[in-house]
C-alpha positions as CSV (number, residue, x, y, z in Angstrom):
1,X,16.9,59.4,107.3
2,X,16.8,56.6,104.5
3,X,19.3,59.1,102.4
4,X,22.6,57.1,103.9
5,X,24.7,54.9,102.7
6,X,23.6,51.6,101.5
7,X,25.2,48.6,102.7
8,X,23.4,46.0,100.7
9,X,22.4,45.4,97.5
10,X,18.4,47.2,97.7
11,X,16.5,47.8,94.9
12,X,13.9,50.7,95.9
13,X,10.8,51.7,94.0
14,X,8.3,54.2,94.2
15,X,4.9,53.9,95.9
16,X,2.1,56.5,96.7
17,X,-0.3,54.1,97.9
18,X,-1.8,54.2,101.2
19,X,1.2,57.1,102.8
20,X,-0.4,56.9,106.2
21,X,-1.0,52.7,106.6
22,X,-4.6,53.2,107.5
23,X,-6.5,51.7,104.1
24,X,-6.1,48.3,105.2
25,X,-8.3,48.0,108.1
26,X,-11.2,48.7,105.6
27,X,-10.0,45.8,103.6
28,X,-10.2,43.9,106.8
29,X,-14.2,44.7,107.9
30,X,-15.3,44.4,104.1
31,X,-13.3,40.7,103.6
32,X,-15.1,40.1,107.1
33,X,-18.9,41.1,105.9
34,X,-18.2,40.6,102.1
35,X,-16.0,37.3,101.7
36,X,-15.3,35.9,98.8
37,X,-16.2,38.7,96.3
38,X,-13.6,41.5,96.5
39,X,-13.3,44.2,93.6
40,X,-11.1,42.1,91.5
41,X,-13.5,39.5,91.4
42,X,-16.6,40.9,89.1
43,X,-17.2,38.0,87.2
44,X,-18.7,34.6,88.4
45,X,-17.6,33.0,85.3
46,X,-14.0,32.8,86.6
47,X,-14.6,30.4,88.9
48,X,-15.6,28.0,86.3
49,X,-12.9,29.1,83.6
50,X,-10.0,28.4,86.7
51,X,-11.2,25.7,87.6
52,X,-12.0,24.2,84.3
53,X,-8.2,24.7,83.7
54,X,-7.0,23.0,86.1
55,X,-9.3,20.6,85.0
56,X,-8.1,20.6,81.5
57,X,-4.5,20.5,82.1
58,X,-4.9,17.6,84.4
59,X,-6.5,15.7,82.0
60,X,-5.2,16.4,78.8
61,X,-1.2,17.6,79.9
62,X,1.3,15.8,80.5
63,X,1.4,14.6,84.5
64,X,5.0,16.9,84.8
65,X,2.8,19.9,84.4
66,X,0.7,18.9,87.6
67,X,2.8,20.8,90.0
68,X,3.6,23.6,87.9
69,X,1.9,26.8,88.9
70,X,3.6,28.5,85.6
71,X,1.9,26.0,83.5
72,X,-1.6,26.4,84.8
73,X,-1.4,30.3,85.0
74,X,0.0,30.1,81.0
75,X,-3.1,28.4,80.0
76,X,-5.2,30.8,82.2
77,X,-3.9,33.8,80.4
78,X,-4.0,32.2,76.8
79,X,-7.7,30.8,77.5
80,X,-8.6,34.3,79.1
81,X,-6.9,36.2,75.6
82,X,-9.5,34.1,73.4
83,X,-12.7,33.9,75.8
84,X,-12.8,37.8,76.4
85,X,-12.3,38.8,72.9
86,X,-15.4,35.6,72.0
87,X,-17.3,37.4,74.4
88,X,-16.9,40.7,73.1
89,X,-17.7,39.5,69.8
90,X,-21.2,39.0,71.3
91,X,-21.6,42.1,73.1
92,X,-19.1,44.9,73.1
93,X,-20.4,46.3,76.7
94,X,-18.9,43.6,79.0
95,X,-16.6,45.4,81.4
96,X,-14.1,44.0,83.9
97,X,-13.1,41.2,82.0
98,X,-8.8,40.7,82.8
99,X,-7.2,42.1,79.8
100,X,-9.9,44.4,78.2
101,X,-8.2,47.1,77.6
102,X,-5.9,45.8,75.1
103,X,-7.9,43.2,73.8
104,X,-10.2,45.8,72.2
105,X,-6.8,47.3,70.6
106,X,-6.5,43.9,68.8
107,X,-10.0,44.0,67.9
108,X,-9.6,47.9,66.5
109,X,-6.7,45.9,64.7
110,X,-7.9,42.7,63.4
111,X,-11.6,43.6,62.8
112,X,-12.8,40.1,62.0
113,X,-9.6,38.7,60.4
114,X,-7.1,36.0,62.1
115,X,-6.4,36.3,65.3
116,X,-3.0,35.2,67.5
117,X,-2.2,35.0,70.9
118,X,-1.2,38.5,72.2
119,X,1.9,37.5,74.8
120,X,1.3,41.3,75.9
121,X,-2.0,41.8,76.4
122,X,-1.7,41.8,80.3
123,X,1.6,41.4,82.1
124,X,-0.3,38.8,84.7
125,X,-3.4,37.7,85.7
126,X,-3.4,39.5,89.2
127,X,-7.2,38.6,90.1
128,X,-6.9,35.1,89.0
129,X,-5.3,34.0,92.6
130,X,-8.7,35.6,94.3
131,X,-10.8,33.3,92.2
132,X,-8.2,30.2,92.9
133,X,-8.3,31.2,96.7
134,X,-12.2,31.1,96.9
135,X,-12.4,28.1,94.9
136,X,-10.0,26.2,97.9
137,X,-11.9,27.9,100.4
138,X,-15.5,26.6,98.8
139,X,-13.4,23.4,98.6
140,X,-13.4,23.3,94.6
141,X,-9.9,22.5,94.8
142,X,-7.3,21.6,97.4
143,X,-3.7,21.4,98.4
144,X,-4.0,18.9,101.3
145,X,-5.2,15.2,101.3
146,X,-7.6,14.1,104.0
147,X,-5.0,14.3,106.8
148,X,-4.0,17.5,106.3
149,X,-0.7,16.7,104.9
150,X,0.4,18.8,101.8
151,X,0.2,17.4,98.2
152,X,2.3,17.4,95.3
153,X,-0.2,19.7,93.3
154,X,-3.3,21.2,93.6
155,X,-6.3,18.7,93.1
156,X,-9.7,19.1,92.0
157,X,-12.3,17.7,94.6
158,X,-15.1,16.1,93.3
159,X,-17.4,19.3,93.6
160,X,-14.9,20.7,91.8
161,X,-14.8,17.9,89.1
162,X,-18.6,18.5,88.7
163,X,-17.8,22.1,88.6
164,X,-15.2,21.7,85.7
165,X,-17.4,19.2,83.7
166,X,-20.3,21.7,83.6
167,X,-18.0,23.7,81.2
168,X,-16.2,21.0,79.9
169,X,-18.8,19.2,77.7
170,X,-19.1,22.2,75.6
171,X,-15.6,23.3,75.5
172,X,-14.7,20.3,74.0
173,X,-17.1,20.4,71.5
174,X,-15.7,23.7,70.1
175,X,-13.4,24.5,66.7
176,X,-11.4,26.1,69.2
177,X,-10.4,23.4,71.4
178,X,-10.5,20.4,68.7
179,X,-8.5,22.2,66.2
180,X,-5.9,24.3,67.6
181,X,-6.4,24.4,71.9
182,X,-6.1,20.5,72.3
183,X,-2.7,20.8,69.5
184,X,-1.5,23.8,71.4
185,X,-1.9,26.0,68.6
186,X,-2.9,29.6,69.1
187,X,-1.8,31.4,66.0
188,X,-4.0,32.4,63.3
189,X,-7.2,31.5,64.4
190,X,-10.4,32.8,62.5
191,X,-13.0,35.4,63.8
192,X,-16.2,32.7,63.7
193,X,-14.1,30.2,65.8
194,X,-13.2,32.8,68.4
195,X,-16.9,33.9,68.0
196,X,-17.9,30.3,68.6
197,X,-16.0,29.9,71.6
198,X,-17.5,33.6,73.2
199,X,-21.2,31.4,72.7
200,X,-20.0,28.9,74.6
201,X,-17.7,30.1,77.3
202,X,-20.0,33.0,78.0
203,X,-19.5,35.5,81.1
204,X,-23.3,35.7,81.3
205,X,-23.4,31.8,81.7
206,X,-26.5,31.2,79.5
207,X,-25.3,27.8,78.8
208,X,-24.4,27.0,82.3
209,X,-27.0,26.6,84.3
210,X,-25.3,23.3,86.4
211,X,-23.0,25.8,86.9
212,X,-24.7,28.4,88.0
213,X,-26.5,25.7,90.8
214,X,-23.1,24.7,91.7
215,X,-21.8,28.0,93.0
216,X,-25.0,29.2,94.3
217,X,-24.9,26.4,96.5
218,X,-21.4,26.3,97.5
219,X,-20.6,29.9,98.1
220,X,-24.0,31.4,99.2
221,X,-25.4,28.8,101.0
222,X,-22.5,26.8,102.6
223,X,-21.0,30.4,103.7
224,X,-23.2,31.9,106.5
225,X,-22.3,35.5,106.0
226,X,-22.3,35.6,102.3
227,X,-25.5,33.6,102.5
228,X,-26.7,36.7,104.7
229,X,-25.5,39.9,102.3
230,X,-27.7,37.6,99.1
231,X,-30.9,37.8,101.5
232,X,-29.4,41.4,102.0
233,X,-28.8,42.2,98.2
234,X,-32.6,40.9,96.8
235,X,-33.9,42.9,100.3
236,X,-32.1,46.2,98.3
237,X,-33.2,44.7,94.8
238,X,-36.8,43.4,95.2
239,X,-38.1,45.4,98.4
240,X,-36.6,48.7,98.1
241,X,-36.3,48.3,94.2
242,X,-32.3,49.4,94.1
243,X,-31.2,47.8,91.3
244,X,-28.6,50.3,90.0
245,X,-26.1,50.4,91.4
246,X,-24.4,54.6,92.2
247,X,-21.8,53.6,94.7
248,X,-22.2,57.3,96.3
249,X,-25.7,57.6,97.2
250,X,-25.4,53.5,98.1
251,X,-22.6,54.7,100.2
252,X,-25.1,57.2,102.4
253,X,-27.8,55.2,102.0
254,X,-25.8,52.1,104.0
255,X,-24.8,54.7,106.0
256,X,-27.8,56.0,107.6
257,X,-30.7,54.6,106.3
258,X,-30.6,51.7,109.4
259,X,-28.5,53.4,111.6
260,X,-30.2,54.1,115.3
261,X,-28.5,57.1,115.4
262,X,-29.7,58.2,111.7
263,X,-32.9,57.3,110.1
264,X,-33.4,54.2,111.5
265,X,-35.3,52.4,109.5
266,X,-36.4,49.1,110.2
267,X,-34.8,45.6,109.5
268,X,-35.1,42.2,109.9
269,X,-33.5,41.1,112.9
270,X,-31.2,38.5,111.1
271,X,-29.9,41.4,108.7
272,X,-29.0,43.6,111.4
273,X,-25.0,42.2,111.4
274,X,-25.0,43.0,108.1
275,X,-26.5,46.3,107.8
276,X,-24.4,47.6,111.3
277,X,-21.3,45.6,109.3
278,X,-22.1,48.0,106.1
279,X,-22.2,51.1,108.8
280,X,-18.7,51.0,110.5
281,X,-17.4,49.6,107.1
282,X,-18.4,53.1,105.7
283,X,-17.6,55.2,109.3
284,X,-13.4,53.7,108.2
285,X,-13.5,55.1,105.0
286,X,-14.7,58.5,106.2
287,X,-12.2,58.6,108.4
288,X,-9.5,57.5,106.6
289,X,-10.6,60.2,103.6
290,X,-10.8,62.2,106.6
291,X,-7.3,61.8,108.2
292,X,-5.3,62.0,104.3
293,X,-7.6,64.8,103.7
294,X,-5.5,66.6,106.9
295,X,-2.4,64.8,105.3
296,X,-2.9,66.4,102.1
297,X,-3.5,69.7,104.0
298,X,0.1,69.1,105.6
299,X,1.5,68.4,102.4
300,X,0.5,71.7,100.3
301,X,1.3,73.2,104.2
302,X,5.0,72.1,104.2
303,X,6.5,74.5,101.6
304,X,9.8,75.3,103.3
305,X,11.8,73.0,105.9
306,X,10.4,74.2,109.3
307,X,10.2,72.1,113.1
308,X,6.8,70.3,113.6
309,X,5.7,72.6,116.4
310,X,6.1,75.3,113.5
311,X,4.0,73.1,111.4
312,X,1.8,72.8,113.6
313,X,0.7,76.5,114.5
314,X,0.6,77.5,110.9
315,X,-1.7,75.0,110.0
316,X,-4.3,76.0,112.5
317,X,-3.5,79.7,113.3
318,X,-6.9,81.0,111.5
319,X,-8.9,78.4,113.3
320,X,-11.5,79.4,115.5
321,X,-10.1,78.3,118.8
322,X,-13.1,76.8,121.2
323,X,-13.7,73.7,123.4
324,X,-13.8,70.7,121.5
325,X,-16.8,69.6,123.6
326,X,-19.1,71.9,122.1
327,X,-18.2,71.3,118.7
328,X,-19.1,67.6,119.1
329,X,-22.6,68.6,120.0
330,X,-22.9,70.5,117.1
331,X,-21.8,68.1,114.8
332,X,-24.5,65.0,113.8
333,X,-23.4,64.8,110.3
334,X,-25.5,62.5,108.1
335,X,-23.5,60.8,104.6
336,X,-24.4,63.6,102.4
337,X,-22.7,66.2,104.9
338,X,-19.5,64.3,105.0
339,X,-19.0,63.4,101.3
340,X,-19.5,66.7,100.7
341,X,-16.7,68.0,103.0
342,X,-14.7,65.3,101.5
343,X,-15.2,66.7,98.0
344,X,-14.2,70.3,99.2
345,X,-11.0,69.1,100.6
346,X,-10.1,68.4,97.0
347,X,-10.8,71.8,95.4
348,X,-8.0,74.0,95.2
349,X,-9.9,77.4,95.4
350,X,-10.9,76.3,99.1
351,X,-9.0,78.3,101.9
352,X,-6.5,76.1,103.3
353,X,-7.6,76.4,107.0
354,X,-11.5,75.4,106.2
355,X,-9.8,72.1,105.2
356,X,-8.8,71.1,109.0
357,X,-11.9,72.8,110.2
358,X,-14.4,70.8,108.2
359,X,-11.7,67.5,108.8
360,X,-12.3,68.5,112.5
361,X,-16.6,68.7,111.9
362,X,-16.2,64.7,110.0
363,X,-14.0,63.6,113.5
364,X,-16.7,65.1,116.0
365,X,-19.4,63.6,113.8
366,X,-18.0,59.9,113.3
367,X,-17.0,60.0,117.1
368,X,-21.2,61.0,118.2
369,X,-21.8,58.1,115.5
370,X,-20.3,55.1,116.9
371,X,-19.4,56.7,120.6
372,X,-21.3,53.8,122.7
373,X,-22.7,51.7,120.0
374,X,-22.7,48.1,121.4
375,X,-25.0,47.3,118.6
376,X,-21.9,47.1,116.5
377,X,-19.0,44.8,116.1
378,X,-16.6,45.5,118.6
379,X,-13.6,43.6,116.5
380,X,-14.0,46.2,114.2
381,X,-13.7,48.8,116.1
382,X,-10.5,47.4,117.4
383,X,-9.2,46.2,114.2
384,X,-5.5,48.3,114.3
385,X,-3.3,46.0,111.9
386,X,-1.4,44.6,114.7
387,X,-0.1,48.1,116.0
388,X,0.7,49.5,112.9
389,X,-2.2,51.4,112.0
390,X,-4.9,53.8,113.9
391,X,-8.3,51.7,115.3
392,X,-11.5,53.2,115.5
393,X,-11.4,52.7,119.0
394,X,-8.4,54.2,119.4
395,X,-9.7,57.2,117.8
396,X,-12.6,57.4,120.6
397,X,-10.8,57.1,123.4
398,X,-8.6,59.8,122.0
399,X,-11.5,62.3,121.4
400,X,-12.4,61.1,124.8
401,X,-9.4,62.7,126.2
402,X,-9.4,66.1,124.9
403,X,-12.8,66.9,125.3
404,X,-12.6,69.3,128.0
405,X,-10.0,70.9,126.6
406,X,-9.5,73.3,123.5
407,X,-10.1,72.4,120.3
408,X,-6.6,73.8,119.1
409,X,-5.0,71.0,121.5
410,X,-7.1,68.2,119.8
411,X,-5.9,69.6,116.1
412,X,-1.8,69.7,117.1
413,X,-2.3,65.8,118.6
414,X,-4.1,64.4,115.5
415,X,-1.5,66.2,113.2
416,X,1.1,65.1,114.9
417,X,-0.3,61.3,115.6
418,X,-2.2,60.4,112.9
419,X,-0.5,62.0,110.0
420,X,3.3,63.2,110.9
421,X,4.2,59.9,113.1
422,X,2.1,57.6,111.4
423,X,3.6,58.5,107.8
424,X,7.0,58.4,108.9
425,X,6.4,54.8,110.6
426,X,4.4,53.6,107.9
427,X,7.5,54.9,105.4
428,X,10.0,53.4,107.2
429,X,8.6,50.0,107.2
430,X,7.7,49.9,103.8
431,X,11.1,50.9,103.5
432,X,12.5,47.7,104.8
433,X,10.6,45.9,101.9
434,X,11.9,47.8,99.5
435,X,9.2,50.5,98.9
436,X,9.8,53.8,99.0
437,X,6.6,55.9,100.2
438,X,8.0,59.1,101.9
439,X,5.7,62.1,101.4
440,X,8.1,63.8,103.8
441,X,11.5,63.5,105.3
442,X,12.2,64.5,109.5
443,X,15.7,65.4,110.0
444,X,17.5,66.8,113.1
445,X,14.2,68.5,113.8
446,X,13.3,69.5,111.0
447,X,10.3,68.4,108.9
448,X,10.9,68.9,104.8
449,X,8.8,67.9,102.1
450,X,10.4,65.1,99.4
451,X,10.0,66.8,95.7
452,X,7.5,66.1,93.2
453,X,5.0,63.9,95.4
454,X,1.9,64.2,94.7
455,X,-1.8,62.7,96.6
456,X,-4.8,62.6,96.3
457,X,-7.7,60.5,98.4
458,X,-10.7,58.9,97.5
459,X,-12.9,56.7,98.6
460,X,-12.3,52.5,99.1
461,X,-14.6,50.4,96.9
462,X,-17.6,49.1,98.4
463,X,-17.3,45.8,96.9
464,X,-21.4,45.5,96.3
465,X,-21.2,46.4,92.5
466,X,-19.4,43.1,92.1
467,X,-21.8,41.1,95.0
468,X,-24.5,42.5,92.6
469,X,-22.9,41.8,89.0
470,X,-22.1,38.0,90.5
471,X,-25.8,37.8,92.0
472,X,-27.0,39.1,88.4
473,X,-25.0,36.3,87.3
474,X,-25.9,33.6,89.0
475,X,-29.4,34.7,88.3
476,X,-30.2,35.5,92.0
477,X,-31.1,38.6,91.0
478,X,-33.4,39.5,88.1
479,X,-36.3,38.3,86.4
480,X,-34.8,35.0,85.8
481,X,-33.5,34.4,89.3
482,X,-33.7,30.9,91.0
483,X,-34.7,31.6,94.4
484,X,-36.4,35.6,95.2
């Protein structure tokens, strides 16, 4: 085990997430139907704000900052300090803005006295390199010239020039940037200045509707599949009047509401990608849930050391033993049914054995879901992380296998696959990078469980509260909205 002797000089740290390596194919199929937007990335106005600074230390830094990644992200985060507390100023609601958190603390603080730069408001700007990677990919900015070649810094493109002058023209108009941002002074600056600036540089956009134009264009009409999920979005908002947003009944809804093997209802023909994308996309996180729901199971199993074939027959020795065939046919489980089992896998009071028995009802019922369904995207199906994770195909072809025989056969191979094998790889490689994410150790044998580590599962985000809060945005949704 990792306990031996090490030669080199390896710092290892802690880290619960994803024990089993199976999260990431989800990440895969939503960046696939979903580009662009991603849960860090709530807020349209960041496109603008990043790529205004670029813009503005191009323009008015000295050239030796150009190149200097350190010098653009310390503008980001003092520009991003002053803008969200302006903004909440205005309106004390806005949510997912980087840095909120403490920000409000200096606003419990300060009230509306002088305000300085807080260094320590936010370690890093973690989400700003989503917004700087869609802005290359809409081709606001770029690190190659027109042969491909690389360049000595990043450079705004014209679009992105147009992009960055949208914001620009009332940026430099403010106290803010004549008296202290242009003199790099950001200490002791008045409430009604930062106030000013919140007007201007507003998350809602009200003064930006160039802006606005500009990324409508460029990311939901230049990209074909985000282009499709708008159409998507105002067929939710408009048609079916769904305009707030509960990711759980959103969750079933997507799940079954267009599903042939569901309710079926009807759809365009040109949104069926999108709403069979939604389907699997939700079919991964149910089984994921599913298969750390058994891992969990293991986990508050594995009290004492004991061999795996041990494990194994306590785990499912009050299971009802019977053929795994007929369980399948019994087991057409809509959203509701499987969020449900989900949720009683997290109660305490549950008997231990119902766990594996409800995990095994979620497996027969994602397997008569997508068993066959060529009215889906194969690729994700396949999708398995290069060999290091567990495909939905994979998982077919498994049930295939043991469906003429017992059920209690089917139980001891997912254990032992999906959750004892696949932790232990998964640990070990995250190992080698200097993470340490054993739930369990395996030793001559002998299966023991690692002190004091706790999990828990939940669901992945859906992404579509941020599609809909950019959309909102971008007034493409709403009463205001440029194009229904």
């Amino acid at each position: 085990m990792y306990k031996g002797p090490l030669l080199n000089d390896i710092k290892i740290k802690k880290n619960n997430q994803d024990p089993l390596g199976i999260q990431g194919i989800s990440q895969s199929i939503v960046g696939s139907i979903c580009p662009i937007i991603n849960s860090v990335t709530p807020h349209a106005f960041y496109w603008v704000l990043v790529n205004w600074v670029y813009y503005d230390v191009y323009e008015n830094r000295k050239k030796t900052d150009y190149n200097s990644q350190i010098t653009l992200n310390h503008y980001l985060k003092i520009y991003n300090y002053f803008i969200v507390l302006g903004n909440l100023f205005h309106d004390n609601t806005i949510n997912n803005m980087m840095g909120t958190l403490k920000i409000r603390k200096d606003m419990a603080k300060q009230k509306e006295q002088n305000y300085s730069f807080n260094e320590d408001y936010i370690q890093e700007l973690t989400g700003i390199n989503y917004y700087k990677a869609a802005l290359t990919t809409a081709g606001f900015i770029t690190s190659k010239d027109e042969k491909g070649m690389d360049l000595d810094h990043i450079h705004l493109t014209q679009k992105g020039k147009n992009l960055a002058l949208s914001l620009d023209k009332y940026m430099k108009e403010t106290k803010f940037y004549q008296k202290y941002a242009s003199k790099d002074q950001f200490d002791n600056i008045p409430y009604e200045v930062i106030k000013e600036l919140g007007k201007v540089a507003d998350f809602h956009m009200v003064l930006l509707p160039e802006a606005k134009i500009l990324l409508q264009d460029y990311f939901f009409n230049t990209n074909n599949m985000l282009k499709k999920q708008a159409k998507f979005m105002k067929y939710l908002y408009y048609d079916l009047s769904i305009k707030d947003i509960d990711e759980k009944k959103l969750r079933t809804f997507l799940y079954d509401n267009f599903s042939p093997r569901a309710n079926h209802s009807p759809c365009e023909e040109e949104l069926l990608e999108i709403v069979r994308g939604w389907e699997v996309l939700i079919a991964r996180h149910y089984f994921t849930n599913t298969i750390e729901m058994i891992f969990k199971y293991l986990l508050e199993t594995l009290v004492e050391p004991v061999t795996e074939e041990e494990l194994l027959e306590i785990m499912i020795k009050k299971i009802p033993d019977r053929q795994l065939a007929d369980i399948i046919k019994e087991n057409v489980l809509y959203g509701n049914d499987i969020d449900y089992l989900l949720a009683k896998g997290k109660k305490k009071k549950i008997a231990q054995e119902k766990i594996l028995e409800n995990a095994l009802k979620i497996l027969c019922a994602l397997y008569n879901r997508l068993k066959d369904r060529n009215d889906i995207n194969q690729q994700f199906l396949k999708l398995n992380n290069y060999g290091t994770s567990i495909s939905l195909q994979e998982f077919l072809e498994d049930m295939d296998s043991f469906k003429g025989k017992l059920s209690s056969e089917y139980l001891k191979f997912i254990i032992s696959k999906y959750v004892i094998q696949q932790h232990l790889e998964t640990a070990r490689r995250k190992l080698l990078l200097g993470e340490d994410t054993f739930f369990f150790g395996y030793d001559d044998g002998i299966l023991y469980r690692i002190e004091n580590s706790y999990f828990s599962y939940d669901y992945q985000n859906l992404r579509i509260n941020q599609l809909f809060s950019v959309m909102k945005e971008l007034e493409m949704l709403g009463d205001k909205e440029y194009e229904k």
